[in-house]
PyMOL Python script that loads the backbone (N, CA, C, O; Angstrom):
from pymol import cmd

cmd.read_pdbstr("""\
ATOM      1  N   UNK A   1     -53.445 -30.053 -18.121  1.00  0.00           N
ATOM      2  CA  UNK A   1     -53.197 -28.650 -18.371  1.00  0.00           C
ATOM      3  C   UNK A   1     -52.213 -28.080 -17.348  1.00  0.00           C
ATOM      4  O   UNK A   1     -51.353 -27.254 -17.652  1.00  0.00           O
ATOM      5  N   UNK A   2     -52.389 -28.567 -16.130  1.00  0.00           N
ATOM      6  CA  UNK A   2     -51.394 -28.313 -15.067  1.00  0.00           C
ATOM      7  C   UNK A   2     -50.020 -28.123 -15.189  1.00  0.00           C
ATOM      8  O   UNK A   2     -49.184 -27.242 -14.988  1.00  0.00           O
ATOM      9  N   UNK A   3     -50.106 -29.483 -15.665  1.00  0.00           N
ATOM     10  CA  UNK A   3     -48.617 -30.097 -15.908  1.00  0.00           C
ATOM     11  C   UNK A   3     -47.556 -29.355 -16.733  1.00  0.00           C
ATOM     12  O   UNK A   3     -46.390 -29.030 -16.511  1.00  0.00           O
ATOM     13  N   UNK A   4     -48.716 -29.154 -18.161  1.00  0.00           N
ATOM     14  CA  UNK A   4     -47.773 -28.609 -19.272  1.00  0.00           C
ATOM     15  C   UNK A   4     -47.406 -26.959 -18.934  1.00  0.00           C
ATOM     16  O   UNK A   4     -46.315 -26.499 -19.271  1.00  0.00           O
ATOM     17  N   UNK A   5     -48.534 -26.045 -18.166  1.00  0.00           N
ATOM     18  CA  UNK A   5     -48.277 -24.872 -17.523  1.00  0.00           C
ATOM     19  C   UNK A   5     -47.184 -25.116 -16.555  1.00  0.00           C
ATOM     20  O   UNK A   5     -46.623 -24.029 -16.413  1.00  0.00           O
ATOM     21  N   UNK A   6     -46.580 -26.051 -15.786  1.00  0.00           N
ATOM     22  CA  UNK A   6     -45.368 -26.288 -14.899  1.00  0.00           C
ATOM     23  C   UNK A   6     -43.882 -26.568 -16.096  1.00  0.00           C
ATOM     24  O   UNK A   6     -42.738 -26.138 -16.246  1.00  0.00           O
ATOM     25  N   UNK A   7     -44.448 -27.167 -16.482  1.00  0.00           N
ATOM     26  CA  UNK A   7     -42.978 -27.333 -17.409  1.00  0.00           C
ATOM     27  C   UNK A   7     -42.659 -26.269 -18.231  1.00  0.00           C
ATOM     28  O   UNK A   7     -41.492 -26.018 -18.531  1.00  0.00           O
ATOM     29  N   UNK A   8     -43.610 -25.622 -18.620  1.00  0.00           N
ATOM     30  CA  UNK A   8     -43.399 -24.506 -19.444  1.00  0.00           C
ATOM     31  C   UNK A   8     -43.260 -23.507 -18.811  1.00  0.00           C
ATOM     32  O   UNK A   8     -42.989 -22.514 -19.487  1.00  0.00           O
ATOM     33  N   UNK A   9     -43.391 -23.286 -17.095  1.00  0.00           N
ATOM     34  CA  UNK A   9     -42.481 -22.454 -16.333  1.00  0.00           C
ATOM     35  C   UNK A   9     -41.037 -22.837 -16.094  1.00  0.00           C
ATOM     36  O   UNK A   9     -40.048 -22.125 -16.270  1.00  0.00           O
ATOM     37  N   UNK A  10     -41.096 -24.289 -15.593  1.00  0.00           N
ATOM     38  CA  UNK A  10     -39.574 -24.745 -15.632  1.00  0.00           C
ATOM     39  C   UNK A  10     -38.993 -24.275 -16.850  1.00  0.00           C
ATOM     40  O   UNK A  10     -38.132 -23.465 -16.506  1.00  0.00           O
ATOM     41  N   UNK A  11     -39.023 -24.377 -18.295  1.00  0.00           N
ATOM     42  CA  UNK A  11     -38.445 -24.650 -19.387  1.00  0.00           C
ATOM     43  C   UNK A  11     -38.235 -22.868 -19.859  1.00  0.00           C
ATOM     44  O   UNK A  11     -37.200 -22.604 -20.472  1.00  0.00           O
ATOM     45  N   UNK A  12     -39.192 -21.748 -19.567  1.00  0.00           N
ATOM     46  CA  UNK A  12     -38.455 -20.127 -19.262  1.00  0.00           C
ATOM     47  C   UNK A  12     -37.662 -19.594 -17.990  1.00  0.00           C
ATOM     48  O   UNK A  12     -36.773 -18.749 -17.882  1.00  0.00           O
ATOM     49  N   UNK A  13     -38.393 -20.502 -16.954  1.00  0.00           N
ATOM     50  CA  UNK A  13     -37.274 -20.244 -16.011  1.00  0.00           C
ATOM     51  C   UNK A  13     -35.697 -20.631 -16.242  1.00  0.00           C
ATOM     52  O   UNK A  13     -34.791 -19.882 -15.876  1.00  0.00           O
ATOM     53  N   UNK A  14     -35.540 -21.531 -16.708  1.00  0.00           N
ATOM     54  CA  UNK A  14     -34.423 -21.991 -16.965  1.00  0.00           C
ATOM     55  C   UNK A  14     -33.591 -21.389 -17.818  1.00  0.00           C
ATOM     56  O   UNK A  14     -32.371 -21.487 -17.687  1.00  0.00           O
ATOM     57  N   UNK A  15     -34.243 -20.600 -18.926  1.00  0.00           N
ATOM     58  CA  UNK A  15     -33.727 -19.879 -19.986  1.00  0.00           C
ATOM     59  C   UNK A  15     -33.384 -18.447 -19.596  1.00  0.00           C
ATOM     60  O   UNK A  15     -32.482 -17.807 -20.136  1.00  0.00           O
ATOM     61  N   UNK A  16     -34.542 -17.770 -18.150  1.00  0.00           N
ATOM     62  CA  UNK A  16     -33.968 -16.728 -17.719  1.00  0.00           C
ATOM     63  C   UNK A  16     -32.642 -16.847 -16.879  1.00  0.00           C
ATOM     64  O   UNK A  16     -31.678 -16.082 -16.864  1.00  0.00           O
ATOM     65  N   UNK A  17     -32.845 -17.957 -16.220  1.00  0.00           N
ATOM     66  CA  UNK A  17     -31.509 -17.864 -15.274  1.00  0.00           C
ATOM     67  C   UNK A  17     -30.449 -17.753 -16.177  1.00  0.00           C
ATOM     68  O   UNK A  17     -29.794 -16.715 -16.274  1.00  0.00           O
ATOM     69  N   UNK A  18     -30.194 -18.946 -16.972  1.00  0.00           N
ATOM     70  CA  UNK A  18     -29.265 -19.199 -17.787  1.00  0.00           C
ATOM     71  C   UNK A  18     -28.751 -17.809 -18.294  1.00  0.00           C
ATOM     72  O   UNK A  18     -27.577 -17.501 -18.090  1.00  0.00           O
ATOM     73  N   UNK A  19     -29.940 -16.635 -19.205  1.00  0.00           N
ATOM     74  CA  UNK A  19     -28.992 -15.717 -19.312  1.00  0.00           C
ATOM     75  C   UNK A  19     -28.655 -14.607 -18.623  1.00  0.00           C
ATOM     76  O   UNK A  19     -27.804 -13.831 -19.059  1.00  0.00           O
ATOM     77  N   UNK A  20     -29.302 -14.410 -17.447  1.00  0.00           N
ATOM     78  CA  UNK A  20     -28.666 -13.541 -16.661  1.00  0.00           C
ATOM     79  C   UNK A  20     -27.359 -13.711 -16.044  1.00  0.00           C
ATOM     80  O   UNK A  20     -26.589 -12.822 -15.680  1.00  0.00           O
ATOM     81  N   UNK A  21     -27.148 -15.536 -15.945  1.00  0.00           N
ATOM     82  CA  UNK A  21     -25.991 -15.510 -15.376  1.00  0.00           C
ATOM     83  C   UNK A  21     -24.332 -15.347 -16.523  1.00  0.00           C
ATOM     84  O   UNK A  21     -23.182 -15.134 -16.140  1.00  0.00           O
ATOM     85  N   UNK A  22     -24.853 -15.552 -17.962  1.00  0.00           N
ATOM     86  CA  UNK A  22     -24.506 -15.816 -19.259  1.00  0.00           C
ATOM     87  C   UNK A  22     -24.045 -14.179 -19.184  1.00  0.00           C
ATOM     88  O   UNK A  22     -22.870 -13.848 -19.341  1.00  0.00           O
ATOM     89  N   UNK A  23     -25.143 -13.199 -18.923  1.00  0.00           N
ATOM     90  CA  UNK A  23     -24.516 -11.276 -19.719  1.00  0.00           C
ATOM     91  C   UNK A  23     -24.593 -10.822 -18.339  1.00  0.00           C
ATOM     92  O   UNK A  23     -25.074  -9.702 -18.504  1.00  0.00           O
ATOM     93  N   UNK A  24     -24.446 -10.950 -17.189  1.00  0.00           N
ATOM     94  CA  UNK A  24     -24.198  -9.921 -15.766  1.00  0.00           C
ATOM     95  C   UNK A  24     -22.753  -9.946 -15.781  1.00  0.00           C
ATOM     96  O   UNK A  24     -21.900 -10.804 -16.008  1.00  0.00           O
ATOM     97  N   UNK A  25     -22.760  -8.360 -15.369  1.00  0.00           N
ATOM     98  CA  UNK A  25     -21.560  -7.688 -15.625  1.00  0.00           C
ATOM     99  C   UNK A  25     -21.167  -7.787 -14.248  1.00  0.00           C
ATOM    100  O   UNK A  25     -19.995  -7.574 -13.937  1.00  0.00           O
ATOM    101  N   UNK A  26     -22.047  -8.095 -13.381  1.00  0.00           N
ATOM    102  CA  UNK A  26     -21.068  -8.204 -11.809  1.00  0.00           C
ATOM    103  C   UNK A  26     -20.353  -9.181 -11.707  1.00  0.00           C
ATOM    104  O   UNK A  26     -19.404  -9.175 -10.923  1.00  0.00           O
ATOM    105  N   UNK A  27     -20.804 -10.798 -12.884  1.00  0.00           N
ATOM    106  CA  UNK A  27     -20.171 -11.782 -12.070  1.00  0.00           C
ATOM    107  C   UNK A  27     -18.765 -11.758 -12.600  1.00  0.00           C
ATOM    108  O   UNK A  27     -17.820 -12.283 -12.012  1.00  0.00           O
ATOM    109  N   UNK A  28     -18.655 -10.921 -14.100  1.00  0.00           N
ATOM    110  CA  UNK A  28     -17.259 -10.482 -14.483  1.00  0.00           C
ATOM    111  C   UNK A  28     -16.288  -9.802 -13.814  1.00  0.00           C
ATOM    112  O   UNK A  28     -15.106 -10.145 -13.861  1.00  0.00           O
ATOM    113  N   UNK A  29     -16.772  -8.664 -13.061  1.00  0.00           N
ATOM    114  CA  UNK A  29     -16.193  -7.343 -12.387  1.00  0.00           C
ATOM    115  C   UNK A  29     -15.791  -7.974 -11.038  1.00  0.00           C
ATOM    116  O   UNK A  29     -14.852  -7.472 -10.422  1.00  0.00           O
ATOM    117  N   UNK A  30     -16.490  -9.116 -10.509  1.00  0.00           N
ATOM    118  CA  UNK A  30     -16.120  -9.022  -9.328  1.00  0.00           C
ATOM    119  C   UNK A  30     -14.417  -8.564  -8.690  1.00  0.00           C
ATOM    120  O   UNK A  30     -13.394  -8.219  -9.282  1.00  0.00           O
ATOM    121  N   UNK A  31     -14.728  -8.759  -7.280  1.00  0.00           N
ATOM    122  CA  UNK A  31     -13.605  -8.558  -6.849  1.00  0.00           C
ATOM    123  C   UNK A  31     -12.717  -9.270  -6.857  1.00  0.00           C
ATOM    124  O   UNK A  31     -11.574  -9.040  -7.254  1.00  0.00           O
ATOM    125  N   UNK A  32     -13.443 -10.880  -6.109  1.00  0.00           N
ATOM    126  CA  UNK A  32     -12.645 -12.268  -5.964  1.00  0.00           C
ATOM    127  C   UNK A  32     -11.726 -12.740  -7.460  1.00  0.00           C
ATOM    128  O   UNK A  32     -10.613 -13.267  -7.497  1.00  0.00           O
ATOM    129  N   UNK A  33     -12.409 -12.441  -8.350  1.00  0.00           N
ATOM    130  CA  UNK A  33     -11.621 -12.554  -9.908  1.00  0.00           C
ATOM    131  C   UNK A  33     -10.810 -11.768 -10.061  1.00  0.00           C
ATOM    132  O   UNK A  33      -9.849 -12.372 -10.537  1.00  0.00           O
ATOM    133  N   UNK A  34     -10.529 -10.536  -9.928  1.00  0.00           N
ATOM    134  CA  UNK A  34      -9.360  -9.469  -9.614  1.00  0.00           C
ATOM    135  C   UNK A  34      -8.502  -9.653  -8.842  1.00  0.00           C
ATOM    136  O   UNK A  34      -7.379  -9.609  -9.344  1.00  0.00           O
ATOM    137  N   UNK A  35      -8.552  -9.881  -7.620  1.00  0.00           N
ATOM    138  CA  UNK A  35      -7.566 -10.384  -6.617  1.00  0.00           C
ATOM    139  C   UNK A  35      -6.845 -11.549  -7.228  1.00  0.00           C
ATOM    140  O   UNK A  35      -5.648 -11.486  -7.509  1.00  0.00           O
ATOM    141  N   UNK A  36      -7.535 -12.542  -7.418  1.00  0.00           N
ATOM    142  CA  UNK A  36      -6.650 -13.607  -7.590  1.00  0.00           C
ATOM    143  C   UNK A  36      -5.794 -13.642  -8.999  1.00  0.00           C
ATOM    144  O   UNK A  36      -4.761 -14.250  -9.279  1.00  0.00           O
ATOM    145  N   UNK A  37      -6.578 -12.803  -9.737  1.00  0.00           N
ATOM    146  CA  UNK A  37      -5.374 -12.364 -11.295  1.00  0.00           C
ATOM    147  C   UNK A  37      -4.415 -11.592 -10.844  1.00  0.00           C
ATOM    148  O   UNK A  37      -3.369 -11.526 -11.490  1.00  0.00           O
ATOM    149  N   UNK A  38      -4.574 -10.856  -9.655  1.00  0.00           N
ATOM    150  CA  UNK A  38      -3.623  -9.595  -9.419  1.00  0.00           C
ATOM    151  C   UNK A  38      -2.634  -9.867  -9.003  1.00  0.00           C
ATOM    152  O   UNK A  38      -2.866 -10.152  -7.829  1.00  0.00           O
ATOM    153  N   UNK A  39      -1.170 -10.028  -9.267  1.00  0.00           N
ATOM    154  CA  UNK A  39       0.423 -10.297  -8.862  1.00  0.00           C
ATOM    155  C   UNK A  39       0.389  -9.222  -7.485  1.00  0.00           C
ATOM    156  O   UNK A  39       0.288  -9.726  -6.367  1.00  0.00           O
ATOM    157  N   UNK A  40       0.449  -8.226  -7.590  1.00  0.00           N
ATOM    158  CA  UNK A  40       0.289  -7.389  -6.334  1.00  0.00           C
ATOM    159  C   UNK A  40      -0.277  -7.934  -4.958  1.00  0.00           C
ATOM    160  O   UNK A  40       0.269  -7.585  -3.911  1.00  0.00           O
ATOM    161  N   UNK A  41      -1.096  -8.576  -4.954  1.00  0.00           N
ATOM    162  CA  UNK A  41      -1.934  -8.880  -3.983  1.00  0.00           C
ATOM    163  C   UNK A  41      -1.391 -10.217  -3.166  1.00  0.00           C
ATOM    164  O   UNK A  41      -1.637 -10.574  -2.014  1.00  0.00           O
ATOM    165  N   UNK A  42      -0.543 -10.837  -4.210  1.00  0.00           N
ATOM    166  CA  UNK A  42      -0.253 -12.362  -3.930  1.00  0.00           C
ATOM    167  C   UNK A  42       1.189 -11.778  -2.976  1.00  0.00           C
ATOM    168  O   UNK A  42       1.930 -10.795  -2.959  1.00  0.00           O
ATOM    169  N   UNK A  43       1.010 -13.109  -2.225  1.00  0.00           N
ATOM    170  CA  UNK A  43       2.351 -13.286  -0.971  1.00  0.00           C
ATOM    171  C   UNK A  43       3.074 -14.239  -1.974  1.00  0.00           C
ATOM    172  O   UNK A  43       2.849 -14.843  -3.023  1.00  0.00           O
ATOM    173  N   UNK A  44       4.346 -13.974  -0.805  1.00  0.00           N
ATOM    174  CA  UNK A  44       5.305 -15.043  -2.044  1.00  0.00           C
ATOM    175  C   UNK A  44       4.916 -16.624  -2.708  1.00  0.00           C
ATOM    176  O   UNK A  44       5.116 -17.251  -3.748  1.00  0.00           O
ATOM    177  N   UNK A  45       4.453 -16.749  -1.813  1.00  0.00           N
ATOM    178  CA  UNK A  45       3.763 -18.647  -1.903  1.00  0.00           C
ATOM    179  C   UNK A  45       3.143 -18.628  -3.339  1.00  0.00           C
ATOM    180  O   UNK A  45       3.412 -19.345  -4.303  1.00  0.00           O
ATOM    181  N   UNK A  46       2.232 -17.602  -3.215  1.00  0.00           N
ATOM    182  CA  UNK A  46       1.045 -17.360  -4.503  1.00  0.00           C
ATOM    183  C   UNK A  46       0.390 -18.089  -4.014  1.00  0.00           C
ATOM    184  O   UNK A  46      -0.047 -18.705  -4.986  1.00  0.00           O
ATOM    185  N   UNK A  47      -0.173 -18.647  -2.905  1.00  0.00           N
ATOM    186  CA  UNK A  47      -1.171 -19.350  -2.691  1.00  0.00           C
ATOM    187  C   UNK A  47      -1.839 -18.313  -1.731  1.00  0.00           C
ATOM    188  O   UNK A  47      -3.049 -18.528  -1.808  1.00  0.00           O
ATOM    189  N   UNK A  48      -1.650 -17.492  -1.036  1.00  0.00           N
ATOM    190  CA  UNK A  48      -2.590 -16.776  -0.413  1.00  0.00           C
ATOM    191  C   UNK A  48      -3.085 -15.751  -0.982  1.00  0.00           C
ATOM    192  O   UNK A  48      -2.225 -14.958  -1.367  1.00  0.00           O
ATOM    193  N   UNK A  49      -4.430 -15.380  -1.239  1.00  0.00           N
ATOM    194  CA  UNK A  49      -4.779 -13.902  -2.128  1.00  0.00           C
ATOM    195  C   UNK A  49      -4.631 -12.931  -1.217  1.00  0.00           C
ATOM    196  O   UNK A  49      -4.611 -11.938  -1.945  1.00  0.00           O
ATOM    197  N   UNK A  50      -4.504 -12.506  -0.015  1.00  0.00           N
ATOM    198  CA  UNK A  50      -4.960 -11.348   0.441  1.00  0.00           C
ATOM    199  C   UNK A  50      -3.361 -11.014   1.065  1.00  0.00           C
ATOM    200  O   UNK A  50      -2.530 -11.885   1.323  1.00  0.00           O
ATOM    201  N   UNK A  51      -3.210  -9.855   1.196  1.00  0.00           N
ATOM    202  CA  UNK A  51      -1.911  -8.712   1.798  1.00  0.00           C
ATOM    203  C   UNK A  51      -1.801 -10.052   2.685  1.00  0.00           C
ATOM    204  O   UNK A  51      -2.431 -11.053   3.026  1.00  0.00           O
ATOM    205  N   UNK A  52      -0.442  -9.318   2.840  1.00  0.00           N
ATOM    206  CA  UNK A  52       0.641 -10.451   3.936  1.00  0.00           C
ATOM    207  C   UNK A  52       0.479  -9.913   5.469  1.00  0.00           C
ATOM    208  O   UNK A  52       1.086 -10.472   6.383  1.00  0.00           O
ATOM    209  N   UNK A  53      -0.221  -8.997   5.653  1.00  0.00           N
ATOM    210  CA  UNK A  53      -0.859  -7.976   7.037  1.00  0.00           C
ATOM    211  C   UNK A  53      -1.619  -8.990   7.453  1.00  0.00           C
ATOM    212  O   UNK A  53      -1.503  -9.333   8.630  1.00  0.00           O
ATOM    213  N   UNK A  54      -2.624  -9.738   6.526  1.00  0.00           N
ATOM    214  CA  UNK A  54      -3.822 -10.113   6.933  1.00  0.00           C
ATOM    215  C   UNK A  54      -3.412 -11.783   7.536  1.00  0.00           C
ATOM    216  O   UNK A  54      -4.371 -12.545   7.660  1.00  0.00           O
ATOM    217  N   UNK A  55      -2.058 -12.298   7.883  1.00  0.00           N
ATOM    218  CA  UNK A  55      -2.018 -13.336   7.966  1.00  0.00           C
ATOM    219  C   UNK A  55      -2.242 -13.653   9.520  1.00  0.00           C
ATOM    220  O   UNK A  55      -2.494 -12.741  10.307  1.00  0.00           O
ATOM    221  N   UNK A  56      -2.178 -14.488   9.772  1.00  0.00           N
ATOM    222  CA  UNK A  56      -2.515 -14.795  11.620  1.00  0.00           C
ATOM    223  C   UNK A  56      -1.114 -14.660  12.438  1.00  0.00           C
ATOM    224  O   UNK A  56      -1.004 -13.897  13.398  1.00  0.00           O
ATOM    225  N   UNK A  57      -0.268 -15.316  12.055  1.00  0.00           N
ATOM    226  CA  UNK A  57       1.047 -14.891  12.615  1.00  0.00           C
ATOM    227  C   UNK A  57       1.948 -13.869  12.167  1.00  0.00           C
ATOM    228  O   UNK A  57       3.158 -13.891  12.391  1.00  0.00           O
ATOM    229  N   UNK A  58       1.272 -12.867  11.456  1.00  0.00           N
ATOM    230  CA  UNK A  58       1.807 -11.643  11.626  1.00  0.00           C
ATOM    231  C   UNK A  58       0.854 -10.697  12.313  1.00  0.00           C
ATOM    232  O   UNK A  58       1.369  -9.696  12.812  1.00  0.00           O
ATOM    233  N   UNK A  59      -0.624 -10.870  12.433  1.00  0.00           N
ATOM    234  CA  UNK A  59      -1.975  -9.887  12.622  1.00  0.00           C
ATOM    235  C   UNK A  59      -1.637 -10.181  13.875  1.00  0.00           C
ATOM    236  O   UNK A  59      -1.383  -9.112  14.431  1.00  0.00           O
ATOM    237  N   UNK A  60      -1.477 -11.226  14.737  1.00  0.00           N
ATOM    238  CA  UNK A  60      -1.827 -11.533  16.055  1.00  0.00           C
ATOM    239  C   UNK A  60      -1.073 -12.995  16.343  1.00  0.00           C
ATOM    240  O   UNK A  60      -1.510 -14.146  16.324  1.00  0.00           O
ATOM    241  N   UNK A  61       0.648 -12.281  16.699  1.00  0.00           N
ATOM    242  CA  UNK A  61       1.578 -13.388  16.547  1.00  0.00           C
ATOM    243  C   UNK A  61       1.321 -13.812  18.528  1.00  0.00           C
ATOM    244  O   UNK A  61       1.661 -14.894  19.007  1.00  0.00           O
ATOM    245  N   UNK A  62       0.742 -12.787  19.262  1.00  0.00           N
ATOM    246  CA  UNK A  62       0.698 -13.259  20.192  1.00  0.00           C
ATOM    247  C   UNK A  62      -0.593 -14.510  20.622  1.00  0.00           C
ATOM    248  O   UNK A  62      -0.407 -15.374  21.479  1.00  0.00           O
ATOM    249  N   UNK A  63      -1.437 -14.411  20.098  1.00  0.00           N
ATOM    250  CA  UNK A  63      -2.445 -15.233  19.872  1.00  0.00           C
ATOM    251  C   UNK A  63      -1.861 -16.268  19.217  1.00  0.00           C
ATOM    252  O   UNK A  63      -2.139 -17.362  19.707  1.00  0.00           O
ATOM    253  N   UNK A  64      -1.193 -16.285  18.336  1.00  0.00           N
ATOM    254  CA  UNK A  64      -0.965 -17.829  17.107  1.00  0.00           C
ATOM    255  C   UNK A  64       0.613 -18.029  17.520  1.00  0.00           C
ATOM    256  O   UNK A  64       1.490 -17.231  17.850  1.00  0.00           O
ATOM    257  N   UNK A  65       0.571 -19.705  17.324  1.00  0.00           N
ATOM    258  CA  UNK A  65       1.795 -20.283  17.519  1.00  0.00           C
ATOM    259  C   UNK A  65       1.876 -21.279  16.501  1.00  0.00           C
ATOM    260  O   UNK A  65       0.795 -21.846  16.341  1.00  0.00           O
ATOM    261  N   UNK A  66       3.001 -21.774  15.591  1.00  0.00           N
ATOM    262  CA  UNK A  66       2.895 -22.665  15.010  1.00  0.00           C
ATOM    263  C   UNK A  66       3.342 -23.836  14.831  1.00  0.00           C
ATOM    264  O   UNK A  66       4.570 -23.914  14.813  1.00  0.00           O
ATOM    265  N   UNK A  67       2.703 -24.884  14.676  1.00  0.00           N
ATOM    266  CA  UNK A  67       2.611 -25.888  15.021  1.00  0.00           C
ATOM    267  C   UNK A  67       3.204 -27.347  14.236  1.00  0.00           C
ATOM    268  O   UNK A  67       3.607 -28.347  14.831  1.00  0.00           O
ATOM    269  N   UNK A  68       3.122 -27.135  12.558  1.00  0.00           N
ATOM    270  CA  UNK A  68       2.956 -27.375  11.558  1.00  0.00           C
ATOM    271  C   UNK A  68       3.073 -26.539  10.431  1.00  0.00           C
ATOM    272  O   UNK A  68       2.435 -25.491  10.329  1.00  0.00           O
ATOM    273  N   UNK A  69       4.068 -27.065   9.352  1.00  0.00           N
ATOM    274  CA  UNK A  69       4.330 -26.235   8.099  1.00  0.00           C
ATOM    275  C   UNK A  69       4.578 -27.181   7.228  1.00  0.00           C
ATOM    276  O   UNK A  69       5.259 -28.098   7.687  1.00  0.00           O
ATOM    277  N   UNK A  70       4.264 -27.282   6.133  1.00  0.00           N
ATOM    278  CA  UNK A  70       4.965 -27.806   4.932  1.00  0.00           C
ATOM    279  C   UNK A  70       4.659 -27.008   3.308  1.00  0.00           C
ATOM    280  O   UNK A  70       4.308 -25.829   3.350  1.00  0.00           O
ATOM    281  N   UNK A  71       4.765 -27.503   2.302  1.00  0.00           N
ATOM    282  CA  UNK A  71       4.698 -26.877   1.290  1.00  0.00           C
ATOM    283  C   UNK A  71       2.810 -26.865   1.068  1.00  0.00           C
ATOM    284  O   UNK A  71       2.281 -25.950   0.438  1.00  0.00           O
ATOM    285  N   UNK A  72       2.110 -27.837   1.592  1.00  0.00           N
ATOM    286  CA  UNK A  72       0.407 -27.649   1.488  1.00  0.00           C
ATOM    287  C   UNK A  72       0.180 -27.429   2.743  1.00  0.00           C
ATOM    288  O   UNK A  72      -1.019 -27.529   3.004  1.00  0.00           O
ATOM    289  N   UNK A  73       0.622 -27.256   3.339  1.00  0.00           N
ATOM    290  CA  UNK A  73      -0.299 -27.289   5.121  1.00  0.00           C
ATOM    291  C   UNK A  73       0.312 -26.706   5.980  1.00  0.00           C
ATOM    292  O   UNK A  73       1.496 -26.935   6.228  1.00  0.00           O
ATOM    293  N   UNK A  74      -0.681 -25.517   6.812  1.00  0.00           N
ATOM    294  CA  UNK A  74      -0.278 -25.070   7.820  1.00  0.00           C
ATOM    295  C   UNK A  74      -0.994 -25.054   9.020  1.00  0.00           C
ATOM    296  O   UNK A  74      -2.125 -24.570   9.023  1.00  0.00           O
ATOM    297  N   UNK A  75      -0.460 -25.550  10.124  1.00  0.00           N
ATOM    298  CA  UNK A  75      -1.559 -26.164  11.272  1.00  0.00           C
ATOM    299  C   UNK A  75      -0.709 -24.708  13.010  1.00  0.00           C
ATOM    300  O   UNK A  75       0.312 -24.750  13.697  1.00  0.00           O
ATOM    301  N   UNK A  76      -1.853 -23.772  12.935  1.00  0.00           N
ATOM    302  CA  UNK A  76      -1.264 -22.869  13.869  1.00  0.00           C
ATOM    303  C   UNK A  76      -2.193 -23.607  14.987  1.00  0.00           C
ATOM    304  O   UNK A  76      -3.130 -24.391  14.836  1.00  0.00           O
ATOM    305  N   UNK A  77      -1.508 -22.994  16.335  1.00  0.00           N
ATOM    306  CA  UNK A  77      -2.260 -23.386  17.133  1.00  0.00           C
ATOM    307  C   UNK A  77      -2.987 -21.878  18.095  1.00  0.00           C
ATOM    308  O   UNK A  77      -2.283 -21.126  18.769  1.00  0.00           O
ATOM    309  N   UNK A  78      -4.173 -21.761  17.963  1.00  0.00           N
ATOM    310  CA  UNK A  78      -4.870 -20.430  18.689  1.00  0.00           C
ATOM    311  C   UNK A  78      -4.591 -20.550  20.144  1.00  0.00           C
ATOM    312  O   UNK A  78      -4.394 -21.566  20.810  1.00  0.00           O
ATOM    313  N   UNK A  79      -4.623 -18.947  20.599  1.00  0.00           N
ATOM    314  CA  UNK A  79      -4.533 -18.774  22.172  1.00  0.00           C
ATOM    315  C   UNK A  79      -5.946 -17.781  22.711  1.00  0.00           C
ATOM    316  O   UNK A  79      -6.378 -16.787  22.128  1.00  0.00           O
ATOM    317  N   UNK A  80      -6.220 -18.096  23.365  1.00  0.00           N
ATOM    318  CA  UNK A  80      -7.630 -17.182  23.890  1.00  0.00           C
ATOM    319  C   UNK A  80      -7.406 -17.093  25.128  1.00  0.00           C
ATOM    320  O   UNK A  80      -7.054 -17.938  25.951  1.00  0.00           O
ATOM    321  N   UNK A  81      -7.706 -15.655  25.235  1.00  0.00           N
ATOM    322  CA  UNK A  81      -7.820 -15.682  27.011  1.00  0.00           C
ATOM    323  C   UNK A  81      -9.036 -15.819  27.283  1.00  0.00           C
ATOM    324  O   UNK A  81      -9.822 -15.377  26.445  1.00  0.00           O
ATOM    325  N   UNK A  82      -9.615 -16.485  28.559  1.00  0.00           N
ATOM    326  CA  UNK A  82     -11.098 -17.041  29.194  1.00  0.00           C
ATOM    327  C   UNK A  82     -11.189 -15.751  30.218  1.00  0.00           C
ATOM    328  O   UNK A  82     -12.148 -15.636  30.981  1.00  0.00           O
TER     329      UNK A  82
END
""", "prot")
cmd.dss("prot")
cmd.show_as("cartoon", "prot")
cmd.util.cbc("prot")
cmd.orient("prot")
């Protein structure tokens, strides 16, 4: 009797998740899905989503030096003061 009361929680649980994640309107609306559809938002590359403010060697060119560039990879090197 145990058993079949466990599976037959597994087997509605499964059906609730399924459709909440199936009709929620947040996971549509989000933000992260907007940004990355949005032309506005994109730097020239199109590989970065966020404003070109937010990059490390423009936010804090005195902190970052760079090290490494190519068309996939960028290797900065950080500065910290102790």
């Amino acid at each position: 009797m145990k058993f079949g009361q466990f599976f037959l929680g597994l087997i509605v649980g499964g059906i609730v998740v399924f459709l909440l994640l199936k009709y929620s309107t947040n996971a549509m609306n989000s933000p992260v899905i907007a940004r990355e559809t949005s032309a506005d938002t994109l730097s020239a590359s199109g590989n970065w989503m966020w404003p070109d403010s937010l990059d490390a060697m423009v936010a804090a060119p005195s902190n970052h030096s760079l090290v490494y560039e190519d068309s996939n990879v960028r290797v900065l090197m950080v500065k910290l003061d102790s």
